[in-house]
Z-matrix of the N, CA and C atoms (Angstrom, degrees):
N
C 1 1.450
C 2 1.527 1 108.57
N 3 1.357 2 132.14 1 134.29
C 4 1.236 3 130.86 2 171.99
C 5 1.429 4 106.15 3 -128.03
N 6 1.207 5 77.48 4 150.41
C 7 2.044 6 103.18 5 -157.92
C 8 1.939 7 92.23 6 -118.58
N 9 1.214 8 106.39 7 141.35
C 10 1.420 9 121.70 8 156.00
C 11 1.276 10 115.27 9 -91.52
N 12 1.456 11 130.51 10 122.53
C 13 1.376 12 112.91 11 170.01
C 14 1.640 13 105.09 12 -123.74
N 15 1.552 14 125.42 13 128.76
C 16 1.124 15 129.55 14 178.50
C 17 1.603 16 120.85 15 -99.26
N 18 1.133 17 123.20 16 84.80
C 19 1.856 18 125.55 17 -172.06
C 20 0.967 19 100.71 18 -37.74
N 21 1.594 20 148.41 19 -11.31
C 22 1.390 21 134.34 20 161.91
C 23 1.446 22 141.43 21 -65.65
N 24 1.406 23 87.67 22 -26.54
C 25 1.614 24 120.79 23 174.15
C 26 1.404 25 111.88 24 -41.15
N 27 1.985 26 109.17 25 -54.91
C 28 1.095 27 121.09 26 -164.57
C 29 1.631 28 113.66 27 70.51
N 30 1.236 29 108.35 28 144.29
C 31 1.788 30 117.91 29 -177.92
C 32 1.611 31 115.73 30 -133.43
N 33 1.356 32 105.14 31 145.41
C 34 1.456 33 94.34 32 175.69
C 35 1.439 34 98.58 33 -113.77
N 36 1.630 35 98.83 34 142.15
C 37 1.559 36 107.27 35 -171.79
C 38 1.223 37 117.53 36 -77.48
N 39 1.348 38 109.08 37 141.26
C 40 1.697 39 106.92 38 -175.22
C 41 1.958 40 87.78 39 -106.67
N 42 1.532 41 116.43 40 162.56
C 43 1.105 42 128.28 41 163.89
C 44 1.465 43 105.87 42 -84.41
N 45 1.434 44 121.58 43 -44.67
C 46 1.200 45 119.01 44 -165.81
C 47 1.514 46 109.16 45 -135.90
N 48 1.512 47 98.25 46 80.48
C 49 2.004 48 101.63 47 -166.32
C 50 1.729 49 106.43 48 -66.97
N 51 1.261 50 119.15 49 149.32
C 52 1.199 51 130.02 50 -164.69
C 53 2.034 52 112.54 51 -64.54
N 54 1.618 53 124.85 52 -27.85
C 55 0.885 54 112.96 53 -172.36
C 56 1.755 55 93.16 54 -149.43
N 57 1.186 56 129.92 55 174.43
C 58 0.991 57 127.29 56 -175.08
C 59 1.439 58 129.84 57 -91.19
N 60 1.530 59 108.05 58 1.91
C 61 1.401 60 128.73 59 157.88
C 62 1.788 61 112.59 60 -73.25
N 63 1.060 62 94.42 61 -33.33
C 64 1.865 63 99.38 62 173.35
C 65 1.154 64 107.14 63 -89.02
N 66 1.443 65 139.78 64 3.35
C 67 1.413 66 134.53 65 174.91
C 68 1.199 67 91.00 66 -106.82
N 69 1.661 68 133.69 67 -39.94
C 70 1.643 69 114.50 68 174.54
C 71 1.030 70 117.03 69 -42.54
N 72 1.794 71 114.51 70 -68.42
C 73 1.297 72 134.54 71 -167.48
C 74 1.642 73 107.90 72 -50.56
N 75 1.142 74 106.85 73 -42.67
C 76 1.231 75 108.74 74 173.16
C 77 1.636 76 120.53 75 -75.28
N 78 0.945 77 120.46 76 -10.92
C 79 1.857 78 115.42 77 168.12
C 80 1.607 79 107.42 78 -101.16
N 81 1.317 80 107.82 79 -18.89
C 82 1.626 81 109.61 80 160.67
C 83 1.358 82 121.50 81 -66.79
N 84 1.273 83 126.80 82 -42.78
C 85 1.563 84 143.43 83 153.04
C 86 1.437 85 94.53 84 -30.16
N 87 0.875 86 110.18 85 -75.99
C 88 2.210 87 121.48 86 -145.56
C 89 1.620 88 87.54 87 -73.87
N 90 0.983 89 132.49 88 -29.04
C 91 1.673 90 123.33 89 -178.32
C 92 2.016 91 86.76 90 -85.21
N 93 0.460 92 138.30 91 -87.06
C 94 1.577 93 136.05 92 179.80
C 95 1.537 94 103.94 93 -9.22
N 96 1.189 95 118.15 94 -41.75
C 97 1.838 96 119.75 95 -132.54
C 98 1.752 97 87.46 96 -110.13
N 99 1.304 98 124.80 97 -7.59
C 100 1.517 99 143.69 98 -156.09
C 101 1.235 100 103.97 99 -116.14
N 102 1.435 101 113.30 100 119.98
C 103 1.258 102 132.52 101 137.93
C 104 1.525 103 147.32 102 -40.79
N 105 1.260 104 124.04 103 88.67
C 106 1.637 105 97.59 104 -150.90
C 107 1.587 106 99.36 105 -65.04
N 108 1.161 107 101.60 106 179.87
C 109 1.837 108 125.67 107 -170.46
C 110 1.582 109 108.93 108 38.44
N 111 1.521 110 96.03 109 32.77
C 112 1.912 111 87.90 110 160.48
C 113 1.064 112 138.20 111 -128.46
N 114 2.174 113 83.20 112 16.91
C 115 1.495 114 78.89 113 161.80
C 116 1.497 115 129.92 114 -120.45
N 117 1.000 116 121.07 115 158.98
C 118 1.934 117 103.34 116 -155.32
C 119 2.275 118 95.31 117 -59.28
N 120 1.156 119 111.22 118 -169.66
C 121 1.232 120 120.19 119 172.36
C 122 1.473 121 111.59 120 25.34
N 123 1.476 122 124.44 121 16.43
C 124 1.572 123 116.28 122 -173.15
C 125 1.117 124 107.28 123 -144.61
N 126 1.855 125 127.40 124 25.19
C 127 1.421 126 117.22 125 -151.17
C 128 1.135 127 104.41 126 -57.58
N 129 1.402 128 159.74 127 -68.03
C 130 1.230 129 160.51 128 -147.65
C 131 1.709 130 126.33 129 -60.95
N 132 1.368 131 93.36 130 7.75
C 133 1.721 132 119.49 131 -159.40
C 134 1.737 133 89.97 132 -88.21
N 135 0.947 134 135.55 133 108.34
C 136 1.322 135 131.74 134 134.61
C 137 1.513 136 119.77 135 139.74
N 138 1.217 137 129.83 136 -111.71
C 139 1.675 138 111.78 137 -169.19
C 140 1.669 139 92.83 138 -150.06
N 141 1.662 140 110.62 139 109.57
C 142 1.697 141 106.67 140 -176.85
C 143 1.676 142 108.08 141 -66.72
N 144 1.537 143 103.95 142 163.00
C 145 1.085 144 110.48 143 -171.04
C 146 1.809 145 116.37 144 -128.60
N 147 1.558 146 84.75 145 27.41
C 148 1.519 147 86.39 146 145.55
C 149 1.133 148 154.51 147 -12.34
N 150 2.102 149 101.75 148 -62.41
C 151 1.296 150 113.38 149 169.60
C 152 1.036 151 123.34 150 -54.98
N 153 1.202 152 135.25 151 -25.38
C 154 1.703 153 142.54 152 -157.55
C 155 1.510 154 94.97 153 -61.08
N 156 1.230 155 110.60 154 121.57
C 157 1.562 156 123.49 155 144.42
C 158 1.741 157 109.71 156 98.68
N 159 1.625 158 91.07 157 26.57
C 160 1.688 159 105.17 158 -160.14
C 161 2.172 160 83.47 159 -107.86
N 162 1.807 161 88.46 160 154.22
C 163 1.931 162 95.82 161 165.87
C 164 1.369 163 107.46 162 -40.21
N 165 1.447 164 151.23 163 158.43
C 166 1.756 165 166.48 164 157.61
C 167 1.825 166 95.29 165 -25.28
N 168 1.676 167 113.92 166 -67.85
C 169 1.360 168 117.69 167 -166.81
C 170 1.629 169 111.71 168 -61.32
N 171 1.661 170 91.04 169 -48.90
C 172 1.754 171 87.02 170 172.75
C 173 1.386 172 130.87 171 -68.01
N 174 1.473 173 131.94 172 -22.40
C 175 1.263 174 117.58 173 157.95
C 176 1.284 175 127.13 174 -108.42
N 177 1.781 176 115.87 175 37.40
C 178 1.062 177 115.83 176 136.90
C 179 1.441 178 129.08 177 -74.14
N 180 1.657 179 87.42 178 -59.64
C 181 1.874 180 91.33 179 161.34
C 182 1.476 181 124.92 180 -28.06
N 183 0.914 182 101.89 181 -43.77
C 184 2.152 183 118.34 182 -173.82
C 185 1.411 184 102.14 183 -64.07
N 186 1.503 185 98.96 184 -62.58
C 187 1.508 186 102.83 185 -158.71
C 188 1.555 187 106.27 186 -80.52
N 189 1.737 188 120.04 187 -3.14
C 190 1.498 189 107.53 188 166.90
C 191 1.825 190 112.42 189 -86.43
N 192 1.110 191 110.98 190 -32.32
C 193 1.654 192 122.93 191 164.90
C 194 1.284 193 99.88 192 -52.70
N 195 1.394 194 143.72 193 -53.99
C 196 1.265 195 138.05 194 -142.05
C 197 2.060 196 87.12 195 -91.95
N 198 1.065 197 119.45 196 -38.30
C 199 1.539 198 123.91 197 -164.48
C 200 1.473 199 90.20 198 -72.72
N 201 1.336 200 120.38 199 -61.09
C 202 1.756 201 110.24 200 179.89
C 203 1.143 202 123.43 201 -53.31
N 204 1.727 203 121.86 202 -33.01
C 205 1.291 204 99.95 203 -176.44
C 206 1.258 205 125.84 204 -86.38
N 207 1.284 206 103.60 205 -14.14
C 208 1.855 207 117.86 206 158.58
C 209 1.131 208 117.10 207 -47.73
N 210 1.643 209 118.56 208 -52.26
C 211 1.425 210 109.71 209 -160.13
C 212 1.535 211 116.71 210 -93.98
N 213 1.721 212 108.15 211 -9.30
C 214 1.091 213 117.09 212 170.43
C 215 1.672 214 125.34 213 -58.66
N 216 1.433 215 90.85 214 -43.67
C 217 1.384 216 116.33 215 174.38
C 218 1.280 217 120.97 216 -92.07
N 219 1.311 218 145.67 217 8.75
C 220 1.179 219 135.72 218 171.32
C 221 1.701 220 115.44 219 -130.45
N 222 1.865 221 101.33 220 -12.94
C 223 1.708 222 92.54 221 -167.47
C 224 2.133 223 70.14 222 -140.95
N 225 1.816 224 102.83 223 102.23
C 226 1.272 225 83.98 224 167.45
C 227 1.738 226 126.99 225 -118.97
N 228 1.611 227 80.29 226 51.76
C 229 2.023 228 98.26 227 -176.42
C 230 1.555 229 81.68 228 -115.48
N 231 1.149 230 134.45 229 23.84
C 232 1.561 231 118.31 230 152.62
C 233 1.063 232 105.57 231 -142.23
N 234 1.474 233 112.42 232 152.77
C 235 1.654 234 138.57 233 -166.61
C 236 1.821 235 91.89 234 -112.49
N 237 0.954 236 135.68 235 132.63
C 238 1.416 237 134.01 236 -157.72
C 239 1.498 238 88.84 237 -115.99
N 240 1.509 239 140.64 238 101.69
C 241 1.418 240 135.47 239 141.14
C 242 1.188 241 151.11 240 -40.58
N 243 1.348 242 120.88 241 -19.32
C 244 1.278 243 123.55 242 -164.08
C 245 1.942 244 96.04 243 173.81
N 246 0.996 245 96.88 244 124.08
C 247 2.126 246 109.62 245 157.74
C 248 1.896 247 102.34 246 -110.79
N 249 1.067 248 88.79 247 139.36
C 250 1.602 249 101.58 248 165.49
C 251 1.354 250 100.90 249 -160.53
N 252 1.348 251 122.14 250 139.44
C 253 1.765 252 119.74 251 148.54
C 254 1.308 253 139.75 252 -105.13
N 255 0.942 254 105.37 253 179.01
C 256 1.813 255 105.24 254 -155.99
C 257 1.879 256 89.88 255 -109.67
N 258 0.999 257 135.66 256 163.36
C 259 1.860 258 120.37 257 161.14
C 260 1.729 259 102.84 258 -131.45
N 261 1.335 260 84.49 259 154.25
C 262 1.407 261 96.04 260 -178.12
C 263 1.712 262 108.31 261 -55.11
N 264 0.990 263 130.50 262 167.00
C 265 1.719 264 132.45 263 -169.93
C 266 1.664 265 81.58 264 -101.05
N 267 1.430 266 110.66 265 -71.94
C 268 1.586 267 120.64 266 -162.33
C 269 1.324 268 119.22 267 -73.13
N 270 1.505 269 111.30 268 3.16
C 271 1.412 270 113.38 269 171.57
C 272 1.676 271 111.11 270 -151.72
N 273 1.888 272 92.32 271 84.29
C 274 1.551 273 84.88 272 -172.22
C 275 1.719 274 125.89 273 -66.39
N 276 1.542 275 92.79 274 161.21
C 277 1.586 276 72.06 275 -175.12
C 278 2.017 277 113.73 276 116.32
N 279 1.802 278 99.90 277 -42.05
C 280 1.412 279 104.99 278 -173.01
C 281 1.651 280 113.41 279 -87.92
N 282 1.072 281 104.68 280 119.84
C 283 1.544 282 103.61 281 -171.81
C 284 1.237 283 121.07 282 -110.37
N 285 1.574 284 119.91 283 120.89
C 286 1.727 285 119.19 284 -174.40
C 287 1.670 286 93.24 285 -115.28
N 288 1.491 287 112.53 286 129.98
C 289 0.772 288 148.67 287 169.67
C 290 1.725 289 125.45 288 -51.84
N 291 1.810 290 143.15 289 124.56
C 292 0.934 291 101.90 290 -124.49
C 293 1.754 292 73.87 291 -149.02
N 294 1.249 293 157.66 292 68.69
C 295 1.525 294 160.58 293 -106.61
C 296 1.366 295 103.38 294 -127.21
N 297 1.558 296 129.68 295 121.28
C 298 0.733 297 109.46 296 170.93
C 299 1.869 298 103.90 297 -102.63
N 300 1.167 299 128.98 298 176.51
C 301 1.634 300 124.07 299 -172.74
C 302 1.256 301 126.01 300 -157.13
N 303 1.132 302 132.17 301 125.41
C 304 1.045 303 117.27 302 -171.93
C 305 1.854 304 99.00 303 -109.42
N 306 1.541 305 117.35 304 145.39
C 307 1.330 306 131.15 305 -173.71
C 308 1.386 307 102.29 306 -96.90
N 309 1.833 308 113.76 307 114.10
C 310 1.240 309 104.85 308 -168.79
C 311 1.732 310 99.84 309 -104.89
């Protein structure tokens, strides 16, 4: 099954999501939505931010390397297909991230 997930969307967290496709989607979210090294005891948890402040092409490149190796390593019931982002219209430059996934 492959799922699109768009970090723009935004999610509200459930404690106890109803099936285990909403607990993927949902730990794919929180690795997206995460900063790595901010969280105490977990530095390696989340998506570096390298890219920040790089030309459009170069921190896409960055920030799709930086999204795979997160999700490879932290959620490994998904096979990640495809990164692309979408950019803000009114704020060029801002890039939300756009996943497609397959639930293995």
């Amino acid at each position: 099954m492959t799922i699109t997930i768009r970090a723009q969307d935004g999610m509200d967290l459930e404690l106890f999501p109803e099936n285990e496709e909403q607990e993927i989607i949902q730990n794919v979210y929180c690795i997206l939505s995460t900063v790595m090294e901010s969280c105490p005891h977990y530095r390696d948890y989340g998506v570096d931010t390298n890219y920040l402040h790089r030309p459009i092409p170069m921190a896409k490149a960055a920030y799709a390397i930086s999204i795979t190796r997160a999700i490879q390593k932290h959620e490994k019931r998904v096979k990640l297909e495809r990164v692309d982002f979408n950019e803000n219209p009114l704020f060029p430059g801002e890039l939300y991230p756009v996943l497609e996934v397959t639930i293995l």
